[in-house]
C-alpha positions in Angstrom: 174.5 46.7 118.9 171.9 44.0 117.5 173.0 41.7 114.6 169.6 42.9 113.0 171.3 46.2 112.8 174.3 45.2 111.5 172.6 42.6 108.6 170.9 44.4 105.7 168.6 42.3 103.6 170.9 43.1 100.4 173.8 41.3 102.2 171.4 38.1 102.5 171.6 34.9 100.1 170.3 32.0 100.8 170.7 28.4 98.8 173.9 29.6 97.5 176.0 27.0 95.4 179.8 27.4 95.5 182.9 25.8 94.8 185.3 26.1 97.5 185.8 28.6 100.0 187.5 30.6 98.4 184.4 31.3 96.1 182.7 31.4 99.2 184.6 34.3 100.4 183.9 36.6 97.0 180.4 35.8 97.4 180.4 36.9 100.9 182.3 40.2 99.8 179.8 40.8 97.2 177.3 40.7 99.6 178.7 42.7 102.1 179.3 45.3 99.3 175.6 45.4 98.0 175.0 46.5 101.8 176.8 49.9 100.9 179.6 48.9 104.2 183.0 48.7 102.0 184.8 51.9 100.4 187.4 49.4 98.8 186.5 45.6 97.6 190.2 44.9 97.1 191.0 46.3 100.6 188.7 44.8 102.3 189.5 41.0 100.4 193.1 41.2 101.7 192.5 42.5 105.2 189.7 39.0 105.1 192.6 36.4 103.4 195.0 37.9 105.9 192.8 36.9 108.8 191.9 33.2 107.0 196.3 33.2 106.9 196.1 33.3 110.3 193.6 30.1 110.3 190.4 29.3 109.3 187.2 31.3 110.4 185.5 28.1 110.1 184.0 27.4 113.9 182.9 23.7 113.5 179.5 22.1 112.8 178.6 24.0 109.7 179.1 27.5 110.8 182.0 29.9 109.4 182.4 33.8 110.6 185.3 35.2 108.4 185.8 39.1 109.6 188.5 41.7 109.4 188.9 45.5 111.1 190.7 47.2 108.1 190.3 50.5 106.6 188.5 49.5 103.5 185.4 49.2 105.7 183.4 52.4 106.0 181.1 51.4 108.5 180.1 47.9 110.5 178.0 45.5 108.8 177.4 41.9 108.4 176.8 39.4 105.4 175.3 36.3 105.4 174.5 33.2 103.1 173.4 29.9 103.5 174.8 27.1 101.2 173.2 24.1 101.6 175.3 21.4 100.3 178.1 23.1 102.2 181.4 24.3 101.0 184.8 23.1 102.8 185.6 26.3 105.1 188.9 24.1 106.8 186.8 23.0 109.4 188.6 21.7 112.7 185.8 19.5 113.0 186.1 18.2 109.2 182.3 19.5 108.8 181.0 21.4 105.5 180.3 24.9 106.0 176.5 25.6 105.4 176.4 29.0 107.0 178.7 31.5 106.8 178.4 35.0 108.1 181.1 37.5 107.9 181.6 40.7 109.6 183.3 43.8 108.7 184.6 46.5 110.8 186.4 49.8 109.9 190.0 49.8 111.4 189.1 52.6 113.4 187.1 52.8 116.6 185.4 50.3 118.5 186.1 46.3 118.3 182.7 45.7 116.6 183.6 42.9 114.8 184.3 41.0 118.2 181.1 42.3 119.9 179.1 40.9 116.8 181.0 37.8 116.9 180.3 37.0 120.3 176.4 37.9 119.9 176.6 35.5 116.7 178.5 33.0 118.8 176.0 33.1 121.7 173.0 32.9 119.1 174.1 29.8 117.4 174.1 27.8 120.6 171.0 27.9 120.7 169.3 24.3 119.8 167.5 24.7 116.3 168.5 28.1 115.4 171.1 27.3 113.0 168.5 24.9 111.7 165.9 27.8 111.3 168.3 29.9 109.3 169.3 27.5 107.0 165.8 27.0 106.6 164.4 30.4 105.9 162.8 30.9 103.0 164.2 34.2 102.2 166.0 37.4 103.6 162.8 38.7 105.6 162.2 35.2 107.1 165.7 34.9 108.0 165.9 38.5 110.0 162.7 37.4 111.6 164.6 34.5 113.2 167.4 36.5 114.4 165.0 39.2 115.6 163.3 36.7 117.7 166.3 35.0 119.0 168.2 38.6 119.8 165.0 39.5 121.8 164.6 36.1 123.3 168.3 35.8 124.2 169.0 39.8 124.9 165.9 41.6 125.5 166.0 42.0 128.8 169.5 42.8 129.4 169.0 45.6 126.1 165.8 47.2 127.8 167.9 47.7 131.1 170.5 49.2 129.7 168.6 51.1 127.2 166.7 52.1 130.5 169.9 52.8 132.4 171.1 55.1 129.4 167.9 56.7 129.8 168.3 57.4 133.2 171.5 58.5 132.9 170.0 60.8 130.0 167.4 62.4 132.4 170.0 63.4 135.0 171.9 65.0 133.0 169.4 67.1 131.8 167.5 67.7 135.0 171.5 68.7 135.7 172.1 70.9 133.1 168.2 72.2 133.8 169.0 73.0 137.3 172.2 75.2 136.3 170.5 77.3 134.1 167.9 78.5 136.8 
C-alpha cells in the first residue's frame, strides 16, 4: 500500500485558508469526498469528531493526521491540504497546523488507516519533506514529492516483496501445473 495509491489528486488543496480546525476538518471531508472514498459525509464526520474526542490528531511541528475506520467509508483513501498560515489543530507542541492529511478507512477489513499512518509518519521525518509539500506548487508536484520519497524510503523493501509475492505466484502455478499432467 503506497500513500500515492491512496491520495487522488481531487483530494489535494494546497494554500488553503481556514478558521479553526474545525473548518479544517470539513474541508478535509470535502476533499476526501471529491476522491469518490465516502458512501456517507455525515457518517464519516462523526466517526472523525469521535476520534478528535478522544484527542487531537494534531502530531506536533505543523503536521495533523485526523483518520477514522467507520462504515461510511467505502474504500481507503487519503486527503490532503496545505494551509499555510496554519490553523490551531490542539497541538501538544503549541505549533500551527500547516499540513494536514487525513485518512479514511472502511470499518471492515484490514487496519489501513494505521498502515498509512505509519508510512506518513515515517515520511515526514524525513528532513525537508514537509518543507517540499508545503511548497508544491499544485496537486501533481505534490504526488511527485511523495512518489519520490515512497521510492526513496520503500523501494527496495516493495520490490522484494513484490518479488517474493511473485515467487510465491510462480510456485503455485508450476504447483497447480504439475497436478494437472
Amino acid at each position: 500500500m503506497r500513500i500515492t495509491e491512496l491520495l487522488k489528486k481531487e483530494s489535494i488543496e494546497l494554500g488553503v485558508k481556514v478558521a479553526d480546525k474545525n473548518a479544517a476538518i470539513d474541508k478535509l471531508i470535502s476533499l476526501m469526498d471529491a476522491g469518490g472514498r465516502l458512501n456517507s459525509i455525515q457518517g464519516y464526520k462523526e466517526g472523525i469528531l469521535a476520534r478528535e474526542a478522544l484527542g487531537s490528531t494534531a502530531i506536533g511541528e505543523g503536521i495533523a493526521i485526523p483518520h477514522a475506520k467507520v462504515d461510511a467509508v467505502k474504500e481507503p483513501g487519503l486527503a490532503a491540504m496545505v494551509v499555510p498560515e496554519g490553523v490551531d489543530y490542539e497541538a501538544f507542541d503549541g505549533s500551527l497546523a500547516n499540513l494536514i492529511f487525513m485518512i479514511a478507512a472502511p470499518a471492515a477489513g484490514d487496519d489501513v488507516h494505521l498502515q498509512a499512518l505509519s508510512r506518513l509518519s515515517t515520511l515526514l521525518m524525513n528532513p525537508g519533506f514537509k518543507e517540499s509539500l508545503i511548497g508544491a506548487k499544485d496537486a501533481d508536484e505534490f504526488l511527485d514529492i511523495i512518489d519520490k520519497a515512497e521510492n526513496e524510503r520503500f523501494g527496495e523493501e516493495e520490490k522484494t516483496q513484490e518479488a517474493e509475492n511473485g515467487t510465491e505466484y510462480k510456485k503455485t502455478e508450476k504447483k497447480e501445473a504439475d497436478q494437472s499432467d
